[in-house]
LOKE-162941 format. One record per residue: residue number from 0; residue in one letter; x, y, z of N, C-alpha, C in turn. Coordinates in nm, 2 decimals. Atoms other than C-alpha are relative to their C-alpha. Last residue first. Example, Ala and Ser with C-alpha at 12.3 -4.5 7.8 and 13.67 -1.06 7.14 Angstrom:
2
(pt 1 'S' (-0.09 -0.11 0.00) (1.37 -0.11 0.71) (-0.08 0.11 0.08))
(pt 0 'A' (0.09 -0.12 0.00) (1.23 -0.45 0.78) (0.09 0.12 0.00))
END
This chain:
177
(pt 176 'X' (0.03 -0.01 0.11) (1.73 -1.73 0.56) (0.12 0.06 -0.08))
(pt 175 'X' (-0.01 0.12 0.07) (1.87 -1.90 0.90) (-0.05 0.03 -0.15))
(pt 174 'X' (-0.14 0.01 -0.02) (1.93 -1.57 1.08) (0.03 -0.12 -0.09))
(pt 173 'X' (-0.04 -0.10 0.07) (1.58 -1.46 0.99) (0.15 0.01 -0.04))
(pt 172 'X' (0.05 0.00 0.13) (1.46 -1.80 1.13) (0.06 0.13 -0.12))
(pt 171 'X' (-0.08 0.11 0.04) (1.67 -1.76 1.45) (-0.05 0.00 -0.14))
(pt 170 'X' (-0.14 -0.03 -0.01) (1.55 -1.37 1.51) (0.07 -0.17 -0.07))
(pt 169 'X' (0.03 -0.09 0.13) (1.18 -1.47 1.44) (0.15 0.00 -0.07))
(pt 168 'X' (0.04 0.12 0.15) (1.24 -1.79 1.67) (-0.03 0.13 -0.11))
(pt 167 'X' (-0.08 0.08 0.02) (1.35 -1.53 1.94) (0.03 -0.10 -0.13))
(pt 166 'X' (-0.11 -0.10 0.05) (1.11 -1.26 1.88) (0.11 -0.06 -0.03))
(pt 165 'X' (0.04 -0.05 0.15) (0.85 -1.55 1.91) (0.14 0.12 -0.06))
(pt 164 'X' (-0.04 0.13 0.10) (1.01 -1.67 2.26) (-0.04 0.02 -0.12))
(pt 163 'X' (-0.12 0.04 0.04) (0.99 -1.31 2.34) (0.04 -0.09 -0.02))
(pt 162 'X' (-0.07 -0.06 0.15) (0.61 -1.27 2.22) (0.16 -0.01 0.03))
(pt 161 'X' (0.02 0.03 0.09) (0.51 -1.55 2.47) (0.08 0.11 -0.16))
(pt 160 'X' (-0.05 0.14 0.02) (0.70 -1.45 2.76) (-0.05 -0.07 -0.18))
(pt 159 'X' (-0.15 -0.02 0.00) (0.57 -1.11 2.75) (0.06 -0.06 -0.03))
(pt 158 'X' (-0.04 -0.06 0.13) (0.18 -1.17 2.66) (0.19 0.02 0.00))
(pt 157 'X' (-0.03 0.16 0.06) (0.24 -1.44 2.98) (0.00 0.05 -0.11))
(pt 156 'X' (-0.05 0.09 -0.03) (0.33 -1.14 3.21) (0.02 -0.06 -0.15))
(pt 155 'X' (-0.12 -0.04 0.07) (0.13 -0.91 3.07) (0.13 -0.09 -0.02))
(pt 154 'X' (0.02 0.02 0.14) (-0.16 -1.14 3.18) (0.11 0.06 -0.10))
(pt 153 'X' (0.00 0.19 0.04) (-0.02 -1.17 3.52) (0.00 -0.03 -0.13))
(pt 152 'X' (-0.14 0.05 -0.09) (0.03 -0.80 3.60) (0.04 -0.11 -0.11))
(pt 151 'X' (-0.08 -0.06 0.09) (-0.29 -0.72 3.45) (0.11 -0.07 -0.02))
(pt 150 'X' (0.02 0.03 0.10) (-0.38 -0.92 3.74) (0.00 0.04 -0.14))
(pt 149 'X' (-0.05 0.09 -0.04) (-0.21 -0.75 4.00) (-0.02 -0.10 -0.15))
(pt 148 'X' (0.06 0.11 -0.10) (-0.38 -0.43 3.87) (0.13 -0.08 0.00))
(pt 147 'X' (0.05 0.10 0.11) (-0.17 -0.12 3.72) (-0.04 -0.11 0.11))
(pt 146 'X' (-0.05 0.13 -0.08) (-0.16 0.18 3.88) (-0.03 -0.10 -0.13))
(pt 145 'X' (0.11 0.11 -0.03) (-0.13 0.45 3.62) (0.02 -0.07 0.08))
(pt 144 'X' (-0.08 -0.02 -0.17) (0.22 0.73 3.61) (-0.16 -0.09 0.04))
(pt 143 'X' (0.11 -0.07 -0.08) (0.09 0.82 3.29) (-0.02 -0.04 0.11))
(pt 142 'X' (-0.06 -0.14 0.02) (0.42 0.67 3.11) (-0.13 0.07 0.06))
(pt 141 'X' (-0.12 -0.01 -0.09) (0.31 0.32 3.31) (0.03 0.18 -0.05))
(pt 140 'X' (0.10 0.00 -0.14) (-0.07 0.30 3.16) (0.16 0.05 0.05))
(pt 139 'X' (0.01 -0.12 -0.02) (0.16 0.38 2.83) (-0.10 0.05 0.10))
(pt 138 'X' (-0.08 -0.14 0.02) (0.33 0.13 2.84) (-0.02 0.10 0.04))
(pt 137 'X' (-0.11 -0.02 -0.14) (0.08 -0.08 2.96) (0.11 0.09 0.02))
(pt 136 'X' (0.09 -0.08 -0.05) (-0.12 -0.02 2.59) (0.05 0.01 0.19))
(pt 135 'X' (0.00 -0.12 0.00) (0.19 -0.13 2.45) (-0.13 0.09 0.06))
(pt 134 'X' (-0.11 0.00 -0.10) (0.18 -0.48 2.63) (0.02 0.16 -0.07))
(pt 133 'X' (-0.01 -0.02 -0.18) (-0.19 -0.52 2.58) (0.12 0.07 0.02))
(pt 132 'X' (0.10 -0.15 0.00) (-0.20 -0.40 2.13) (0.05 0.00 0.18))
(pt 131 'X' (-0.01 -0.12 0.06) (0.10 -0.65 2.10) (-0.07 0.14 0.06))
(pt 130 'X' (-0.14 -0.02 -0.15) (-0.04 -0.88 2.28) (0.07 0.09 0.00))
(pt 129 'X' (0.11 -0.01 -0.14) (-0.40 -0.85 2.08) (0.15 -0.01 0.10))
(pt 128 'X' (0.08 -0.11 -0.01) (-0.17 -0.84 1.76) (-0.06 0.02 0.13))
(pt 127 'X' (-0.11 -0.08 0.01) (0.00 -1.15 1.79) (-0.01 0.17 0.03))
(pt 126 'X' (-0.02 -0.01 -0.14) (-0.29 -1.31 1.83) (0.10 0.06 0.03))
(pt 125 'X' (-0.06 0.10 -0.04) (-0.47 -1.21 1.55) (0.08 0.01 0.12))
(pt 124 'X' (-0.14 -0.04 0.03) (-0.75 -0.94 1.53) (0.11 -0.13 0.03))
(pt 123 'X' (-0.09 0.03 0.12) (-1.06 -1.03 1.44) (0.11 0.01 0.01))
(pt 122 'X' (0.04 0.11 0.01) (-1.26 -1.00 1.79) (0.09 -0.12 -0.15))
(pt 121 'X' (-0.08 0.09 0.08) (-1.08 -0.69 1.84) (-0.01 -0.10 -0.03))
(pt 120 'X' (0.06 -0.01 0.12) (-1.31 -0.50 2.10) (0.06 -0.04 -0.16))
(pt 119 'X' (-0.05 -0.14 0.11) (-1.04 -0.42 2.30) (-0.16 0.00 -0.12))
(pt 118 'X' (-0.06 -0.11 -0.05) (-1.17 -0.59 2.62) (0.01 0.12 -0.10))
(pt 117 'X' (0.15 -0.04 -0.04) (-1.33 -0.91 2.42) (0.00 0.17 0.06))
(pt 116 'X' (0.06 0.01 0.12) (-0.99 -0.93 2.27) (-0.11 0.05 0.02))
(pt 115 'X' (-0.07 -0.09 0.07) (-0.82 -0.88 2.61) (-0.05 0.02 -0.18))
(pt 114 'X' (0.00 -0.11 -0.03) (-0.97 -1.14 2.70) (-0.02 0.18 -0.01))
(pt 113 'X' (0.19 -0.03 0.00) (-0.95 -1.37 2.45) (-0.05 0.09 0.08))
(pt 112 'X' (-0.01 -0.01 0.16) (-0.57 -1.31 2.47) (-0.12 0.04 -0.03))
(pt 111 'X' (-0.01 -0.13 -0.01) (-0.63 -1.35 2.85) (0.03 0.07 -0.11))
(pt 110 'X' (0.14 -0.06 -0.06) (-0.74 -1.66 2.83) (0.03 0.13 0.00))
(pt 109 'X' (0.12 0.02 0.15) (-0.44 -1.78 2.52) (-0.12 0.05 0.06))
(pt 108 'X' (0.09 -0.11 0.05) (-0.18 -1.68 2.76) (-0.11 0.07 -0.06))
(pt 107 'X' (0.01 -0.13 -0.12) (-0.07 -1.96 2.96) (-0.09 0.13 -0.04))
(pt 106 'X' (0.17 0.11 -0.10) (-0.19 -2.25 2.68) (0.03 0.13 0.09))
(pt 105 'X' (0.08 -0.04 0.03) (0.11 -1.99 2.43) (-0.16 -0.05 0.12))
(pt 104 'X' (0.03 -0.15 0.01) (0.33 -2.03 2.66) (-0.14 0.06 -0.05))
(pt 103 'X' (0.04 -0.01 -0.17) (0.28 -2.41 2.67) (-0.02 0.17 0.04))
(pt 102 'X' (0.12 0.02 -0.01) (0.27 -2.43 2.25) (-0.03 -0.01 0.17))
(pt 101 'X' (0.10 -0.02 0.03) (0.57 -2.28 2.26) (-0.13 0.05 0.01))
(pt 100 'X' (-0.06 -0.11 -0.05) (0.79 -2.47 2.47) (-0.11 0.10 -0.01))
(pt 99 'X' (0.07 0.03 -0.14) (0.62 -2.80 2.32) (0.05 0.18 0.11))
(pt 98 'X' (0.03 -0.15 -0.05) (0.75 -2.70 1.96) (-0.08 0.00 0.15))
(pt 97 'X' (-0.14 0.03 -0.08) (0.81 -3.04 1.86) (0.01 0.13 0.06))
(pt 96 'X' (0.02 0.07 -0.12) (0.47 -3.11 1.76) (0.12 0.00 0.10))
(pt 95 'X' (-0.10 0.08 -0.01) (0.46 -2.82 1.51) (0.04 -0.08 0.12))
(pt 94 'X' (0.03 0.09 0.12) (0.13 -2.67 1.43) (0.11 -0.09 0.02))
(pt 93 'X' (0.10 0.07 -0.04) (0.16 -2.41 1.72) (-0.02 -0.14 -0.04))
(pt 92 'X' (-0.05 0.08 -0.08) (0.51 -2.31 1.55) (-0.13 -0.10 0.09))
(pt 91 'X' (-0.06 0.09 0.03) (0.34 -2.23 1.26) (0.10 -0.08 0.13))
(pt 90 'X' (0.09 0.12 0.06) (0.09 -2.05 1.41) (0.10 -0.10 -0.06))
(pt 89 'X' (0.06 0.09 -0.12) (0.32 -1.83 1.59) (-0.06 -0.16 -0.02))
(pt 88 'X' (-0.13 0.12 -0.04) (0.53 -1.82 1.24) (-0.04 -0.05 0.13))
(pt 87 'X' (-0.05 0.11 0.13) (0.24 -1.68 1.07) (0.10 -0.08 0.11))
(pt 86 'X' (0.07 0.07 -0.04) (0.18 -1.42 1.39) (-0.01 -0.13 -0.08))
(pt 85 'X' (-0.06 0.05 -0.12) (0.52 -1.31 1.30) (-0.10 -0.08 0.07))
(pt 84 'X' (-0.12 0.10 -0.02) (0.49 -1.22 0.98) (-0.02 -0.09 0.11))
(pt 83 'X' (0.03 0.13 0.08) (0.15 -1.08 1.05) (0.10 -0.08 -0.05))
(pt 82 'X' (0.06 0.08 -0.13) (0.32 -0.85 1.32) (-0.08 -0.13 -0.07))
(pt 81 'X' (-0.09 0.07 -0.08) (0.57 -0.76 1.07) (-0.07 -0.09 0.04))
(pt 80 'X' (-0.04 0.11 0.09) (0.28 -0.67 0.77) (0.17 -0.07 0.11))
(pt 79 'X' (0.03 0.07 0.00) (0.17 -0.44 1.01) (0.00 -0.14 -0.05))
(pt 78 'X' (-0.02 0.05 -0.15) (0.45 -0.26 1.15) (-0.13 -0.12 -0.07))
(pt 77 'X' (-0.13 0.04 -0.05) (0.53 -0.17 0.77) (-0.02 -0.14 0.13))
(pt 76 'X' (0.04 0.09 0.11) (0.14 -0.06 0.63) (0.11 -0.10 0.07))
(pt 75 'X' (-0.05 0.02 0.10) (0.12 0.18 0.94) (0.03 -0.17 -0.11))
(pt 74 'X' (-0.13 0.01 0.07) (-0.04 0.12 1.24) (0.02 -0.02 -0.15))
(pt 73 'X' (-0.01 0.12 0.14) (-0.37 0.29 1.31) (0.16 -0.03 0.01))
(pt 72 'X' (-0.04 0.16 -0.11) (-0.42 0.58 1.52) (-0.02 -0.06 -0.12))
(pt 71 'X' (0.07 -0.01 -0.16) (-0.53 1.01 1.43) (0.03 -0.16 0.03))
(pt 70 'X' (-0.08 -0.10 -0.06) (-0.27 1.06 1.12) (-0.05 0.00 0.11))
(pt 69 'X' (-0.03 0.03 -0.20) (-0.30 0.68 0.97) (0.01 0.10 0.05))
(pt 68 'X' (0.11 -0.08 -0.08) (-0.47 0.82 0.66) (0.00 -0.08 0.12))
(pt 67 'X' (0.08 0.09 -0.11) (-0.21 0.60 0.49) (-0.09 -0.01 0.03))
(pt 66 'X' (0.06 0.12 0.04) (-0.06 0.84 0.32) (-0.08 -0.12 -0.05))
(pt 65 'X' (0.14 -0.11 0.04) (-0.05 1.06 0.59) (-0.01 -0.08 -0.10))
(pt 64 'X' (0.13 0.03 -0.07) (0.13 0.78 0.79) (-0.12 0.10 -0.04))
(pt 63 'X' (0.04 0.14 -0.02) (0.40 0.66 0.53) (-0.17 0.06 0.12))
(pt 62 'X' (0.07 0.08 0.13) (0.47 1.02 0.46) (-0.11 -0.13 -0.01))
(pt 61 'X' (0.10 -0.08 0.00) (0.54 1.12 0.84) (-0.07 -0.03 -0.15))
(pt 60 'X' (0.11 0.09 -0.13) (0.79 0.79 0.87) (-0.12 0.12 -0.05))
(pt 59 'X' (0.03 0.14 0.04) (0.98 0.93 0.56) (-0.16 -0.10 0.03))
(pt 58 'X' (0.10 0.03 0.12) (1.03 1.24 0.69) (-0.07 -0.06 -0.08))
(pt 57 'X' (0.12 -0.05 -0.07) (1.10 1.08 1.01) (-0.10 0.04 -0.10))
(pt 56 'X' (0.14 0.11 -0.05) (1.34 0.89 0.82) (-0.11 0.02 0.04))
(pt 55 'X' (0.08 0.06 0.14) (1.48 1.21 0.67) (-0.05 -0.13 0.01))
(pt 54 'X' (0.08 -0.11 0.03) (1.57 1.37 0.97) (-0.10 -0.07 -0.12))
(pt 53 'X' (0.09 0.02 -0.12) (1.79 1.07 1.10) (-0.13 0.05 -0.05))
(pt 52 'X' (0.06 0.19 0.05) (1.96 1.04 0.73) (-0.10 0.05 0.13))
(pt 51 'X' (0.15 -0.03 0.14) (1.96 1.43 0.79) (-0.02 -0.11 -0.02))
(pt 50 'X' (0.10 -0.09 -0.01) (2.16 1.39 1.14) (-0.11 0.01 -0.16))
(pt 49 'X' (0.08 0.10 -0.08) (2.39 1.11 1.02) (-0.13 0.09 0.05))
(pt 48 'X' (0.04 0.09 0.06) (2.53 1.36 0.81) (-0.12 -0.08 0.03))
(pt 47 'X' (0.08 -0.05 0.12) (2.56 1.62 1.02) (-0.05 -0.10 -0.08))
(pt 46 'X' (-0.07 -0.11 0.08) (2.79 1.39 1.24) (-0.12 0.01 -0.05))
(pt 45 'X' (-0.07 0.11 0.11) (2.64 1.20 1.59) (0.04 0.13 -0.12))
(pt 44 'X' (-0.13 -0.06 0.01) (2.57 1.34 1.95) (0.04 -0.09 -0.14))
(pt 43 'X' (-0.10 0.13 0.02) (2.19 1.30 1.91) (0.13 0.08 -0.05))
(pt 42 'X' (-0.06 0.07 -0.15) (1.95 1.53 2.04) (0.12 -0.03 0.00))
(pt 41 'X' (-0.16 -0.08 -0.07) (1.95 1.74 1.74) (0.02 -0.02 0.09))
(pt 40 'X' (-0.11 0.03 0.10) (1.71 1.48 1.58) (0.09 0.09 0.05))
(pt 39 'X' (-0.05 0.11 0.02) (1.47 1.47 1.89) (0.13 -0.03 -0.09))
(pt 38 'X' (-0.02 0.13 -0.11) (1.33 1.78 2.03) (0.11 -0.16 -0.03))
(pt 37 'X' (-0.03 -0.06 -0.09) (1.44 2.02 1.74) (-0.03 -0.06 0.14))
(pt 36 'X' (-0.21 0.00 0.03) (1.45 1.79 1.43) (0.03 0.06 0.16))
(pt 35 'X' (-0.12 0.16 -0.02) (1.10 1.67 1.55) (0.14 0.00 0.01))
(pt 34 'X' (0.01 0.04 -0.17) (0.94 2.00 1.59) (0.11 -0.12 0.04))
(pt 33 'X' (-0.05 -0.06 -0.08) (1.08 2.05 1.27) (-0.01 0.02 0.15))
(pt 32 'X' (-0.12 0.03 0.01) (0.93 1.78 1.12) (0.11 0.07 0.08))
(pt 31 'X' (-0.06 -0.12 0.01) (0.56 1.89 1.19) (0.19 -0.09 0.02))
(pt 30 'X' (-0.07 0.05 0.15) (0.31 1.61 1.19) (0.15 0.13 -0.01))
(pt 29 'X' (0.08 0.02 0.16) (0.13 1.69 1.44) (0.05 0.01 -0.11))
(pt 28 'X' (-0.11 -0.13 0.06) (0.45 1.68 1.72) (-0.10 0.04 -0.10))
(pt 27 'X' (0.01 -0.15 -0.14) (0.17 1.48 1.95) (0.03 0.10 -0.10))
(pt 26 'X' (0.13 -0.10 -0.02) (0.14 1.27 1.58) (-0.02 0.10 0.12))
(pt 25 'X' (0.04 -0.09 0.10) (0.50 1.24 1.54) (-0.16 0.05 -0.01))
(pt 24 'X' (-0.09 -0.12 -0.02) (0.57 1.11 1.90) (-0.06 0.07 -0.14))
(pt 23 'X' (0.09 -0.10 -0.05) (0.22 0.86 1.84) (0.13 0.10 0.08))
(pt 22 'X' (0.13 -0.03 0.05) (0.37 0.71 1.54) (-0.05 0.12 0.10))
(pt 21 'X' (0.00 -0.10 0.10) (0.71 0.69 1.69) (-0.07 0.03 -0.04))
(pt 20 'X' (0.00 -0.13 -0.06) (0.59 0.51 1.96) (0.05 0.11 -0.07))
(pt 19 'X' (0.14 -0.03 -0.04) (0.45 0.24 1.73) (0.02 0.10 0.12))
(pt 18 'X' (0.12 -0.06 0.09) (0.73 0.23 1.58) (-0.10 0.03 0.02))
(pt 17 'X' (-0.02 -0.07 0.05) (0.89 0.10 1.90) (-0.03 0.11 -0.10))
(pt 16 'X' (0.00 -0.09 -0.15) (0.71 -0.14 2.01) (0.03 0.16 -0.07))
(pt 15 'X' (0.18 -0.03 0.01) (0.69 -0.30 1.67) (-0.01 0.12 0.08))
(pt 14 'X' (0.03 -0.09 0.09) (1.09 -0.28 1.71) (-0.12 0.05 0.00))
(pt 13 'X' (-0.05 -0.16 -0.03) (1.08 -0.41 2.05) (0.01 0.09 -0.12))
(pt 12 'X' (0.12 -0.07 -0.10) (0.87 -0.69 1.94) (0.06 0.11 -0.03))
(pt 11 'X' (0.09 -0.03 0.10) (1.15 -0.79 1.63) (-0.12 0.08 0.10))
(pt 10 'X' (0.12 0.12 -0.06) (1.44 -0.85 1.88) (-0.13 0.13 -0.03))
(pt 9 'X' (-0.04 0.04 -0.13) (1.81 -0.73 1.78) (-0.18 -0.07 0.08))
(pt 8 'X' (-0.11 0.09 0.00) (1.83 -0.65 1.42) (-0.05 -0.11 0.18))
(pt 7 'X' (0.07 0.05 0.10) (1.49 -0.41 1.42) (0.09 -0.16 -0.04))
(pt 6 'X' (0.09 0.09 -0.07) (1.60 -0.31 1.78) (-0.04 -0.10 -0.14))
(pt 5 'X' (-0.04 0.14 -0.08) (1.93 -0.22 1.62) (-0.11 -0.05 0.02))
(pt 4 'X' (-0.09 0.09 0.06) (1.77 -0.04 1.29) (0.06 -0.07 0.08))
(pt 3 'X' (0.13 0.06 0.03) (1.45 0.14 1.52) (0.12 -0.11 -0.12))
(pt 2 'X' (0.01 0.09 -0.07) (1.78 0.29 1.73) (-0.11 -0.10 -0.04))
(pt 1 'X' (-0.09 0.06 -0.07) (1.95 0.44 1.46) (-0.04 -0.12 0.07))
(pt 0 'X' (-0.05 0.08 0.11) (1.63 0.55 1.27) (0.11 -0.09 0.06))
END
């Protein structure tokens, strides 16, 4: 909760990111709260209080994904209505001739988007999403100690560049409403 409220202030990816590793810590934990309180929520050097707000997001979070009938993969109703936020504002910056920054990131990334599309089998999915899906799916080639190609590399790369100028312009827009 703590840290899914700065990143959620502080640069919109890393939230996504984020939630989306909470999804799959609560499903390892299968749903079980108490697993949670005892690896993760009595981690934290904070007061009792703060502890059950903690506790009770989780519970929160575990609602939202049974629910759902997110409990074996899927993001939640939350993360996805961000990433379509935010794919909205890609497109809208695309659309904008003054947006040259942008629209060059995006020309870097856009093969490997399609890619990566063809890859995931996502042919629907927006583009935000398909960078999204690469750079957490690296994640977790990294937390299983994976090589990763050269090329990979490259394409993470320009998914990288592109969603933090986006997290940026989210952040300014959000700051401007």
């Amino acid at each position: 909760m703590i840290i899914a409220q700065q990143k959620q202030k502080e640069n919109i990816i890393e939230y996504i990111l984020y939630l989306r590793q909470i999804q799959d810590i609560i499903r390892a934990a299968d749903f079980n709260i108490n697993t949670i309180e005892n690896s993760i929520v009595n981690k934290y050097k904070v007061s009792e209080k703060i502890k059950s707000n903690i506790r009770q997001w989780y519970s929160d979070f575990i609602l939202d994904l049974k629910s759902e009938k997110k409990e074996k993969s899927g993001d939640i109703s939350k993360i996805e209505i961000v990433i379509n936020e935010i794919n909205l504002l890609h497109i809208s910056l695309l659309n904008n001739t003054k947006e040259y920054k942008h629209a060059e990131l995006y020309r870097w990334a856009k093969p490997y988007i399609e890619e990566f599309k063809n890859l995931s089998k996502q042919e629907n999915a927006n583009d935000v999403k398909i960078c999204i899906d690469a750079l957490y799916s690296l994640l977790l080639l990294r937390i299983k100690g994976q090589s990763i190609s050269e090329d990979t590399m490259q394409a993470m790369q320009t998914f990288s560049n592109l969603l933090a100028h986006l997290a940026l312009k989210y952040k300014q827009q959000e700051q401007s409403n």
